[in-house]
BALOBA-1460 file (C-alpha; in Angstrom, 3 decimals):
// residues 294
<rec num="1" residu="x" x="237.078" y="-36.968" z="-60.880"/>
<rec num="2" residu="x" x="237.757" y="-37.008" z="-64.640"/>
<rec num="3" residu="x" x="235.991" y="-34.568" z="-67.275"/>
<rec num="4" residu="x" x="235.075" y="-35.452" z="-70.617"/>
<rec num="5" residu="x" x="235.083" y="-32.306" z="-72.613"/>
<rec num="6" residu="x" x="235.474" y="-33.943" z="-75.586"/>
<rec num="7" residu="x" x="231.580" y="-34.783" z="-74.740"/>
<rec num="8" residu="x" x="230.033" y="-31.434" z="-75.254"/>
<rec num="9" residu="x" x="227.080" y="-31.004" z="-78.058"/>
<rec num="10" residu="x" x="226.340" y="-27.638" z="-78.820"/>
<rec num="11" residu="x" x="223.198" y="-26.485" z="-79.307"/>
<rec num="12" residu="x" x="220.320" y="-23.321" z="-78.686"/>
<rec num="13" residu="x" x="218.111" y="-23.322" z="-75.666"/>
<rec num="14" residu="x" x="216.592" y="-19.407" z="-76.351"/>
<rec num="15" residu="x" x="217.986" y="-16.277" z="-77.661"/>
<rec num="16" residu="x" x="220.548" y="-15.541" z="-75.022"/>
<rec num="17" residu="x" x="220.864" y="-19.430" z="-73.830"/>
<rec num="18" residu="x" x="223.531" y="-22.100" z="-74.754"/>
<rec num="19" residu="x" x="222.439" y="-26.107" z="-73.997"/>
<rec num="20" residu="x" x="225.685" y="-28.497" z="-73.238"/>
<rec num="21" residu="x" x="225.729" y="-32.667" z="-72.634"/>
<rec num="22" residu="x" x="228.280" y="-32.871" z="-70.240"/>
<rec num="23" residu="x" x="229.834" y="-36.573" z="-69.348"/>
<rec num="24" residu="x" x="231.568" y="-36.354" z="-65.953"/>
<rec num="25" residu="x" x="232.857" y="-39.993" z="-64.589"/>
<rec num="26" residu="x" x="229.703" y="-42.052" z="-66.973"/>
<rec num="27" residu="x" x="227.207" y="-39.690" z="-65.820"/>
<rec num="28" residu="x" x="225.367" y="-37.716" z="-68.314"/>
<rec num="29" residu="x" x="224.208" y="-34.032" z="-67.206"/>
<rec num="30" residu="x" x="222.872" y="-31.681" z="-69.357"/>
<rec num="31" residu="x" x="224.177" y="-27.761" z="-68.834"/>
<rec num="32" residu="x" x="221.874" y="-24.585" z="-69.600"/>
<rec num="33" residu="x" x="223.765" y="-21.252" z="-69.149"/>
<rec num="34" residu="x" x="221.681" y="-17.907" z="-69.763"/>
<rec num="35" residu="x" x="223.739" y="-14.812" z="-70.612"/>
<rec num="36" residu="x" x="227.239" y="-16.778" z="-71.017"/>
<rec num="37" residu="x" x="230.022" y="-16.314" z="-72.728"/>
<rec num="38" residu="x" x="230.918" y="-19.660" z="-74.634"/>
<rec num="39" residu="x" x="231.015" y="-22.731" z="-72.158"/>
<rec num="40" residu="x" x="233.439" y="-24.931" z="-71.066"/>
<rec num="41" residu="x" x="237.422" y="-25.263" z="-71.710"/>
<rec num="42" residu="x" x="236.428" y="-22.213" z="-73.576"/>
<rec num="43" residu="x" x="235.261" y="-20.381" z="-71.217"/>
<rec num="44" residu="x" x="237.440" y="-16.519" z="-71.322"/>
<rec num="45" residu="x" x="237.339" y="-15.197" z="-67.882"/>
<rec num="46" residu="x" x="236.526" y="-17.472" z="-64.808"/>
<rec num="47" residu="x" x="233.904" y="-16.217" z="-62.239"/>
<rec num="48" residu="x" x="236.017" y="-14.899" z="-59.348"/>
<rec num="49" residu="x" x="235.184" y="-13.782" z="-55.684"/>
<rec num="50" residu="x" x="235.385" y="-10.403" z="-55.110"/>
<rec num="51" residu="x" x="235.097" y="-9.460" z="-59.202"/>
<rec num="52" residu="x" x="231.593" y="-7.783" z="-60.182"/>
<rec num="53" residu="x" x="230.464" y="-10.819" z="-61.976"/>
<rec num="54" residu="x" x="227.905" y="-12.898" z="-60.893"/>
<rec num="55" residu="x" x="226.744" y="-16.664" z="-61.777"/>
<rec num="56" residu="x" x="223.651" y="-18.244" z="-60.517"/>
<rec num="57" residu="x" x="223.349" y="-21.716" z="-60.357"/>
<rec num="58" residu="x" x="220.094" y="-23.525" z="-59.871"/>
<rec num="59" residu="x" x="219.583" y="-26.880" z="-58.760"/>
<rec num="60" residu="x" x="216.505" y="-28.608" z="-59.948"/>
<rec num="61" residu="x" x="214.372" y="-30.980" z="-57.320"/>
<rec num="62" residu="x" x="213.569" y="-34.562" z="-57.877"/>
<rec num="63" residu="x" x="211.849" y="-36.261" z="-61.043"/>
<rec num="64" residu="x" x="211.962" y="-32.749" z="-62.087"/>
<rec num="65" residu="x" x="214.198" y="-30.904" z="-64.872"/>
<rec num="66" residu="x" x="215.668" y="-26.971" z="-65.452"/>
<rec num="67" residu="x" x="212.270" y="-26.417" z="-67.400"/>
<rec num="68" residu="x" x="210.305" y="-25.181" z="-64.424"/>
<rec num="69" residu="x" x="213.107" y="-22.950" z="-63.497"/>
<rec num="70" residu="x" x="213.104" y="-20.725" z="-66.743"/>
<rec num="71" residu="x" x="210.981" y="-17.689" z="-65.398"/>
<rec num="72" residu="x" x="213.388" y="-17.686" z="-62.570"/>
<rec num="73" residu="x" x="216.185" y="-18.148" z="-65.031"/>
<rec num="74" residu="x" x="215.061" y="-15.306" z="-66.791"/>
<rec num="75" residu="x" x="214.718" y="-12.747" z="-64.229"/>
<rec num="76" residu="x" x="218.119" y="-13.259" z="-63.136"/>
<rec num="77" residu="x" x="220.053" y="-13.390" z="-66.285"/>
<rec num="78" residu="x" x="219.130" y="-9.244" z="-66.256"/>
<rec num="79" residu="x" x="221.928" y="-9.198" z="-63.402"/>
<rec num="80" residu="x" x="224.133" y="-11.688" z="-64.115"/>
<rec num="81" residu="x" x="224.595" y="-15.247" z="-65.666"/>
<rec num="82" residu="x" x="222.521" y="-18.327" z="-64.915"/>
<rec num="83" residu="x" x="223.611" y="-21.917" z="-64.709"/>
<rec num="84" residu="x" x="221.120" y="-24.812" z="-64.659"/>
<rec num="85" residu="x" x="221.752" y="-28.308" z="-64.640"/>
<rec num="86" residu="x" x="219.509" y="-31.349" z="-65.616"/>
<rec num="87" residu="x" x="220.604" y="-34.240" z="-63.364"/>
<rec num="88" residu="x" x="220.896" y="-37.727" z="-64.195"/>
<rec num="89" residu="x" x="217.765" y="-39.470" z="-65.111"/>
<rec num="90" residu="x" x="216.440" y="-36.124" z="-65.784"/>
<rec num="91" residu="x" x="214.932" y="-34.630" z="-68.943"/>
<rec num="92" residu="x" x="215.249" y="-38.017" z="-71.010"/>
<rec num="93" residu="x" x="219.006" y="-38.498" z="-69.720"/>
<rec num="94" residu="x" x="220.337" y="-41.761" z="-69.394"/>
<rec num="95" residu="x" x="220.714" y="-42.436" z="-65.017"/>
<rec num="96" residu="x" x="223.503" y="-44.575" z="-63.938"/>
<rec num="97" residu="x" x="223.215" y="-48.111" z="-63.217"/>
<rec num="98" residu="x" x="223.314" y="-47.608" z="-59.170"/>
<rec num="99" residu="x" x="221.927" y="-44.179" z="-56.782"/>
<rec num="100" residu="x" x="223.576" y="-41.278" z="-56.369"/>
<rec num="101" residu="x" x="224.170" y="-40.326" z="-52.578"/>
<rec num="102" residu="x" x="223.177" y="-36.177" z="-51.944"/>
<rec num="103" residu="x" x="226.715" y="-36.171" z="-52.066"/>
<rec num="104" residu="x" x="227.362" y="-37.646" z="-55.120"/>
<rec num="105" residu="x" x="224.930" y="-35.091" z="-56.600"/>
<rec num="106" residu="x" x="226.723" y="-32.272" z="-55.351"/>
<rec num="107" residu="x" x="230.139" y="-33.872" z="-56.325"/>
<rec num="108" residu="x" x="228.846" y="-34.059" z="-60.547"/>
<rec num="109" residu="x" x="227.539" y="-30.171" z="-59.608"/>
<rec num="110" residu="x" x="230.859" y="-28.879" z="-58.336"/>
<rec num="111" residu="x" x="232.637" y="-30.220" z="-61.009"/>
<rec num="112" residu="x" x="230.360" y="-29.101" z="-63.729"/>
<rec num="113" residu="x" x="231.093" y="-25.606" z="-62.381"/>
<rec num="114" residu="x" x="234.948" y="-26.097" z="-61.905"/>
<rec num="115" residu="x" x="234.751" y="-27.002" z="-65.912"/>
<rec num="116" residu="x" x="232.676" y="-23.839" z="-66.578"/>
<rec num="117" residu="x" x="234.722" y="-21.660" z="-63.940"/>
<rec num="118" residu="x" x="232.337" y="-20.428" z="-61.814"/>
<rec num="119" residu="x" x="233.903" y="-20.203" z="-58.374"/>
<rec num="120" residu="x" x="231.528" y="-17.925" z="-56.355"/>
<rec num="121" residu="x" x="228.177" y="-18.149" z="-57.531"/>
<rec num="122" residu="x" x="224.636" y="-17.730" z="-55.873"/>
<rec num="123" residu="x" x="223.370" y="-21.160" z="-55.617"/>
<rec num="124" residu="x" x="219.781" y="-21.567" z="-55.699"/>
<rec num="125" residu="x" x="218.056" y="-24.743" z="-54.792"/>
<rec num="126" residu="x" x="214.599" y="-26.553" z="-55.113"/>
<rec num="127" residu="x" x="213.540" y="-29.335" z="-52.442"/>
<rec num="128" residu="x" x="215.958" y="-32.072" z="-53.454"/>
<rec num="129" residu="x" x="218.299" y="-29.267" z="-55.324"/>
<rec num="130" residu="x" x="218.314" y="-27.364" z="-51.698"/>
<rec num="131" residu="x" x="219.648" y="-30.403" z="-50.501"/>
<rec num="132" residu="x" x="222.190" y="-30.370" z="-52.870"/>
<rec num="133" residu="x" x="223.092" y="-26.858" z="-52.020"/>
<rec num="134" residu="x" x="223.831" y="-27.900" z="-48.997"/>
<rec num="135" residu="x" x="226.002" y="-30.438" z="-48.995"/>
<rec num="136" residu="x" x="228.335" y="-28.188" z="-51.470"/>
<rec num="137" residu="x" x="228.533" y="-25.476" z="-48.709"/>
<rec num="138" residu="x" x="229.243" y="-28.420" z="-45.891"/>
<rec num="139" residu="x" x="231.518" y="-30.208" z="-48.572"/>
<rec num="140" residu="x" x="233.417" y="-26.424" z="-48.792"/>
<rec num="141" residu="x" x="232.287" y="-23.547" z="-46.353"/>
<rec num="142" residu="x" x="235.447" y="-21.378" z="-47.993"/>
<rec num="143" residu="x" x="234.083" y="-21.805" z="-51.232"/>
<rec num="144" residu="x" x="230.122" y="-22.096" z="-51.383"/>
<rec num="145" residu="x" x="228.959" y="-18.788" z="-49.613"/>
<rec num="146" residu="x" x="225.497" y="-17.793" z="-50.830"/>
<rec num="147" residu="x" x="222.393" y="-19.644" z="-51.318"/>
<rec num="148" residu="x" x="218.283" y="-19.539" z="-51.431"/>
<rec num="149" residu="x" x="216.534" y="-22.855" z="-50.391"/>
<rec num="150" residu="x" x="213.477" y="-23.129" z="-51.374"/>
<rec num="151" residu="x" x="211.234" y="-25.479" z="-49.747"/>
<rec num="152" residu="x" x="214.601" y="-28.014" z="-48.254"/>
<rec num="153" residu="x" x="213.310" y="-31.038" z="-47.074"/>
<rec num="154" residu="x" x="212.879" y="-33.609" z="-45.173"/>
<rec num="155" residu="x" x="211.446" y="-32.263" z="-42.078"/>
<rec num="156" residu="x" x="213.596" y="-34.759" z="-39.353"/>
<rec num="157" residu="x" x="210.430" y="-35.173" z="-37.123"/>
<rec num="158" residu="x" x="208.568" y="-37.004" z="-40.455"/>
<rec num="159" residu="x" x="210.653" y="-38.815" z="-42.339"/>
<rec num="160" residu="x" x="208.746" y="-41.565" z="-43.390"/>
<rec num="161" residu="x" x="207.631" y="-42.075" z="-46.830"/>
<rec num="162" residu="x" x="203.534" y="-42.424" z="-46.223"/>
<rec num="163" residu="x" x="203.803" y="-39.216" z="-44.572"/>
<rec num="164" residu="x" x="205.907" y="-37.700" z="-46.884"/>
<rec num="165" residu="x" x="203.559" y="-38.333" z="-49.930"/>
<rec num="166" residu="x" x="200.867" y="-36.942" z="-47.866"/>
<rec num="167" residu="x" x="202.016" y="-33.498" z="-47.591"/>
<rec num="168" residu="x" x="203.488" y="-33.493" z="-50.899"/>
<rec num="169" residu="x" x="199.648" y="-34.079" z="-52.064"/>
<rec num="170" residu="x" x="198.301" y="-31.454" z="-49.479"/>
<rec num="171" residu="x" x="200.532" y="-28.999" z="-50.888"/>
<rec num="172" residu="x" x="200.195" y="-30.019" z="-54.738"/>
<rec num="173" residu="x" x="196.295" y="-29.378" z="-54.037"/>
<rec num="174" residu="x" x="197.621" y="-25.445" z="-53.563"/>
<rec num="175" residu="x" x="199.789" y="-25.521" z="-56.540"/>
<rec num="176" residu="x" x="199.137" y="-23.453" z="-59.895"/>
<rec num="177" residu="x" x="197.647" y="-25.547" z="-63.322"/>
<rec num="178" residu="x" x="200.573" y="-24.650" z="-65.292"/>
<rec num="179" residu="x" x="203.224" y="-25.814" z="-63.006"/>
<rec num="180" residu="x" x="201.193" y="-29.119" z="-62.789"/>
<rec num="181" residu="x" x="201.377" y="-29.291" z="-65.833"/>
<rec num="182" residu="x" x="205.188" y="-28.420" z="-66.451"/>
<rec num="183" residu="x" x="206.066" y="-31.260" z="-63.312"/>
<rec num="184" residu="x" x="203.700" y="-33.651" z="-65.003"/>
<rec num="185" residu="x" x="206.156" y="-33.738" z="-68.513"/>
<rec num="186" residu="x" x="208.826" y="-33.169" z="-66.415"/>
<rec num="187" residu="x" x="208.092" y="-36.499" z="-64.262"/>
<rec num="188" residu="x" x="206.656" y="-38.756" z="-67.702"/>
<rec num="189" residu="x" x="210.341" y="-37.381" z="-69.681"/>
<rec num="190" residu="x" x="212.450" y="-38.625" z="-66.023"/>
<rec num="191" residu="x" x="213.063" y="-42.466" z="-65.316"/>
<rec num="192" residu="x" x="210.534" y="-43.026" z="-62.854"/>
<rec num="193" residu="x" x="212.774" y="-46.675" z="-61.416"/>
<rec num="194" residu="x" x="215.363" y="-43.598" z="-61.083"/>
<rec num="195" residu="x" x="213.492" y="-41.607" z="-59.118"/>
<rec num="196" residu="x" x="212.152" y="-44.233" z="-56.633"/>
<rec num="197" residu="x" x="215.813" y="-45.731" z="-56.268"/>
<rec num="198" residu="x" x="216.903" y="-41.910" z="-55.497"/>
<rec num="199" residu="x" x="213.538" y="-41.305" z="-52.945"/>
<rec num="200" residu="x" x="215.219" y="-42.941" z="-50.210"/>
<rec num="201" residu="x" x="218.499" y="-41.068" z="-50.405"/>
<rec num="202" residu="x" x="216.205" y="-37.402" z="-50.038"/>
<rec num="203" residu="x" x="214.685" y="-38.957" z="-47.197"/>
<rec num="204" residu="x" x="217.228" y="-40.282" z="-44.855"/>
<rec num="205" residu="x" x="219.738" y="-37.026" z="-45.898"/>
<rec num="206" residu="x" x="220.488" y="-35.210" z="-42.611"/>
<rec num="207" residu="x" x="219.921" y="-31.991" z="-44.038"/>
<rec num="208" residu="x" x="220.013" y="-30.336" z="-40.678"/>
<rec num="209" residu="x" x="223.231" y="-31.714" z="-39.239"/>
<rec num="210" residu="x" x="224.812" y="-30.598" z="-42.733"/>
<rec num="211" residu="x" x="223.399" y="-26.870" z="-42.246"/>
<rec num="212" residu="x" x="225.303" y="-26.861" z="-38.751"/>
<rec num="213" residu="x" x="228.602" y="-27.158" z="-40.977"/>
<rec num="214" residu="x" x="227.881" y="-24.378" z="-43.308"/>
<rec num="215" residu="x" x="230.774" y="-21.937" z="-43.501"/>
<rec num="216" residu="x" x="230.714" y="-19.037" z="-40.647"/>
<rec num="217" residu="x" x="230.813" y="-15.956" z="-43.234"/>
<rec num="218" residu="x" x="228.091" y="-17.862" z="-45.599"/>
<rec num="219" residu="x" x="224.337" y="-16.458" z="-45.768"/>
<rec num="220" residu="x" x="221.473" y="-18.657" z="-46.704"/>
<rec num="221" residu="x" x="218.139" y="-17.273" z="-47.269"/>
<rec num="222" residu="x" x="215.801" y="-20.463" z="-46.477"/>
<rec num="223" residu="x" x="211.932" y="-19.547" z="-48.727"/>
<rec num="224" residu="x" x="208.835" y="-21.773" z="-48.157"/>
<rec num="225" residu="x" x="205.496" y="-21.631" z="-49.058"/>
<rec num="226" residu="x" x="202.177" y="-21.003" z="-46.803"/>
<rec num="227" residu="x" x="200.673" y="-24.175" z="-47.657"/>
<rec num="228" residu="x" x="204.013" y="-25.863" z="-48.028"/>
<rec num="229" residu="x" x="203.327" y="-28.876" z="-45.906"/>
<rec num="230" residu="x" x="206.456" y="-31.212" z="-46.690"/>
<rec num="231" residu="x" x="208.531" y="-27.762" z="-45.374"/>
<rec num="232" residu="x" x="206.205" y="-26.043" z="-42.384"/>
<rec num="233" residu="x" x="207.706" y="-22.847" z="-40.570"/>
<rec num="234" residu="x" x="208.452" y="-24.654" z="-37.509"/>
<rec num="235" residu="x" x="211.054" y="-26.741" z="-39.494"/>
<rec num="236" residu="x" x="211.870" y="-23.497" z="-41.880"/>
<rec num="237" residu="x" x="213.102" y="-22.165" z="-39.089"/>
<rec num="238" residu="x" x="215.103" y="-25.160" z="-37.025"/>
<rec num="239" residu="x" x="216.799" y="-25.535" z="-39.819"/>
<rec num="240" residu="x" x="217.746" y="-21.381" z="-40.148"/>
<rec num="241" residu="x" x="218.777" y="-21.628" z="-36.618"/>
<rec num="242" residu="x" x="221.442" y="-24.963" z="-37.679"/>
<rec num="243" residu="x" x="223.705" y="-21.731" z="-39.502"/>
<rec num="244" residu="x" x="225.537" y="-18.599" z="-38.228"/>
<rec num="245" residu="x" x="223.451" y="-16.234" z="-40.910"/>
<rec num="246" residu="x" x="220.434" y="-17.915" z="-42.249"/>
<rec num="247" residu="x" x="217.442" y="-16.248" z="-42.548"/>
<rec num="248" residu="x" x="213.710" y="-17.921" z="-43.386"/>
<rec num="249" residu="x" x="211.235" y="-16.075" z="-45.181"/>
<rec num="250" residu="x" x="207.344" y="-17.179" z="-45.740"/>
<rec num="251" residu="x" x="205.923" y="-16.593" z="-49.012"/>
<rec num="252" residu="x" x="202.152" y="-16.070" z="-48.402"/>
<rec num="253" residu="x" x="199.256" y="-18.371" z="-50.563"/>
<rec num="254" residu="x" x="202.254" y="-20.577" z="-52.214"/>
<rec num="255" residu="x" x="202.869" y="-24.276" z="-51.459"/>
<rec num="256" residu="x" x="206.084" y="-26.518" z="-52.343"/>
<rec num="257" residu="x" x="206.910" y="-25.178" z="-55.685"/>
<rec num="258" residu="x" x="207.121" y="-21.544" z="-54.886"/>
<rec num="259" residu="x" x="210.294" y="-21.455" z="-57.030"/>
<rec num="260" residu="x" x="207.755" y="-21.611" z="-60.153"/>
<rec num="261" residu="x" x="204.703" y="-19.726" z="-59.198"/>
<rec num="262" residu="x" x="206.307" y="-16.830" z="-56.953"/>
<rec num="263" residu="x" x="209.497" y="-16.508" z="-58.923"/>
<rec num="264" residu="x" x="209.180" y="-13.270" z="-58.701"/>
<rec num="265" residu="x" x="210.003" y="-13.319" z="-54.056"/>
<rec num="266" residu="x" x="212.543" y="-16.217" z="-55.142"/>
<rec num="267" residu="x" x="214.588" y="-13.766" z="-57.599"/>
<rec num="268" residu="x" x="214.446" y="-10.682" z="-54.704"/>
<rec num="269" residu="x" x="215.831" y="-13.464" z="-52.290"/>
<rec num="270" residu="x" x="218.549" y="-14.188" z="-54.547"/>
<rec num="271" residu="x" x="219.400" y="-10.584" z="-55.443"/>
<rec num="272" residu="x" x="219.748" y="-10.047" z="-52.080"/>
<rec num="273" residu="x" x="222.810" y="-11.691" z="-52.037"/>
<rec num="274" residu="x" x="224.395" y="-9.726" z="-54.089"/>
<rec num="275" residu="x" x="228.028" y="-7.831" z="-53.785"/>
<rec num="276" residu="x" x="227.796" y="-4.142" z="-54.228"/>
<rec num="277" residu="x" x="229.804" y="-4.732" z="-56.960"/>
<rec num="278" residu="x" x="227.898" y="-7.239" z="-58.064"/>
<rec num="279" residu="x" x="224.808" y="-4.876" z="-57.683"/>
<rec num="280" residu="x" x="226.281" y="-2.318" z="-59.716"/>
<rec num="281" residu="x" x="227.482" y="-4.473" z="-63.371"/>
<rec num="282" residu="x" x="223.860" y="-5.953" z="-63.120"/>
<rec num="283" residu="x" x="222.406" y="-2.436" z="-63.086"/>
<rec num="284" residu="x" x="224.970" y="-1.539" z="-65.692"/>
<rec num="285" residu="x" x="223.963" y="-4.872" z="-67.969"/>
<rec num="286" residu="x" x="220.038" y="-4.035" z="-67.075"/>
<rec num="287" residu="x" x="220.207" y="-0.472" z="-68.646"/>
<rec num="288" residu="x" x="222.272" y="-2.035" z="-71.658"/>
<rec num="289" residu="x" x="219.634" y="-4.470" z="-72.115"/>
<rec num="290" residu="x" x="216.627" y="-1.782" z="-72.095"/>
<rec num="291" residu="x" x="218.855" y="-0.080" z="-74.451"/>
<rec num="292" residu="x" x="219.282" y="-2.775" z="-77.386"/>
<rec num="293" residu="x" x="215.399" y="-3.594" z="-76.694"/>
<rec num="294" residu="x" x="214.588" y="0.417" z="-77.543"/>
């Protein structure tokens, strides 16, 4: 796979925040880091395992963009730094002439962070971005080792698209205002042809027989909402028992987009994961922080 660096437009996404266009084989992806050194080729020191740095790297769902993921984003850049990607056909960005397979998704994500070296991050996906997640850790179990999922679909026992809109409205009926309206821009700013040409590929993506090939050593921390209907527990926790070390956890009075309105059980879930070391620089950066702001 070929990398265009000589693609990069620089630009400010928030005080701490740098915003990157990244073309990677034609396909335009646009790169958010929180609490990064510069990106890129220019990147100083590369994100090791076993070091006491720590990268998280969130994965945005369908017809969505990295917009609804800023609270999250923001919570974790006090421990460490944050990586968020919009996907093609996302956030105004061109989308390539023919679908992108899950695979193919995680294939533009790995190499976006091989160009920004992060090699042992926290990955943290949203419905279609949990799929994603996935198929990096099946793609390489000695690599990918940590992950949140929140709300992965499709549940195998209703994959069909009348029922799947169904329960996507159930749940949207327990979803906050604001994130309505966040998904609502986020959907109108995404090429809608895109997203139905991509629907099919979430649905028929064998989520569970790609869990069953997640590395041995890796933990995943599955989170769904109460009134998440497209993700219920039964399925929460089939999935959970697919992995050596997965764990579900039920976030009480949220629905599917629990990422956005309980950010606050999503960002314990991914601290969680956490090295000791890890643990400790984030406390260290944390009281730095605090510092500068008294």
């Amino acid at each position: 796979m070929s990398l265009n660096p000589s693609s990069f437009i620089w630009g400010g996404a928030g005080r701490r925040a740098q915003r990157t266009l990244l073309n990677i084989d034609g396909r335009f992806v646009r790169i958010h880091r929180i609490g990064a050194p510069p990106p890129g080729l220019n990147r100083l020191r590369i994100d090791a395992v076993g070091d006491d740095r720590v990268t998280f790297v969130l994965i945005h769902g369908i017809g969505l963009s990295s917009t609804y993921m800023t609270p999250l984003a923001e919570e974790l850049a006090e421990y460490g730094e944050v990586f968020i990607m919009d996907l093609p056909g996302a956030a105004s960005l061109p989308s390539p002439g023919d679908p992108l397979s899950i695979s193919g998704f995680a294939a533009l994500v790995d190499a976006a962070m091989t160009l920004n070296g992060i090699q042992d991050p926290i990955l943290v996906g949203h419905s279609m971005g949990a799929q994603i997640v996935v198929e990096l850790m099946a793609r390489r179990p000695d690599h990918f080792r940590r992950a949140c999922l929140i709300g992965p679909p499709v549940n195998a026992a209703e994959r069909n698209l009348p029922l799947l809109v169904v329960n996507y409205l159930r749940s949207a009926l327990f979803e906050e205002v604001e994130l309505v309206r966040v998904a609502t821009l986020s959907y109108l700013r995404s090429a809608h042809y895109w997203v139905m040409k991509t629907l099919p590929t979430l649905m028929k993506y064998p989520i569970e027989e790609r869990m069953a090939l997640v590395g041995d050593e890796a933990r995943v921390i599955i989170l769904h909402g109460e009134h998440d209907y497209l993700v219920p527990t039964a399925w929460a926790d089939y999935l959970a028992s697919q992995a050596t070390n997965a764990t579900c956890i039920l976030i009480p009075g949220a629905a599917h987009s629990t990422i956005y309105s309980d950010d606050d059980d999503v960002a314990a879930a991914a601290l969680s994961l956490l090295t000791t070391a890890e643990r400790e620089a984030g406390a260290r950066k944390s009281q730095r922080a605090r510092n500068a702001h008294d």
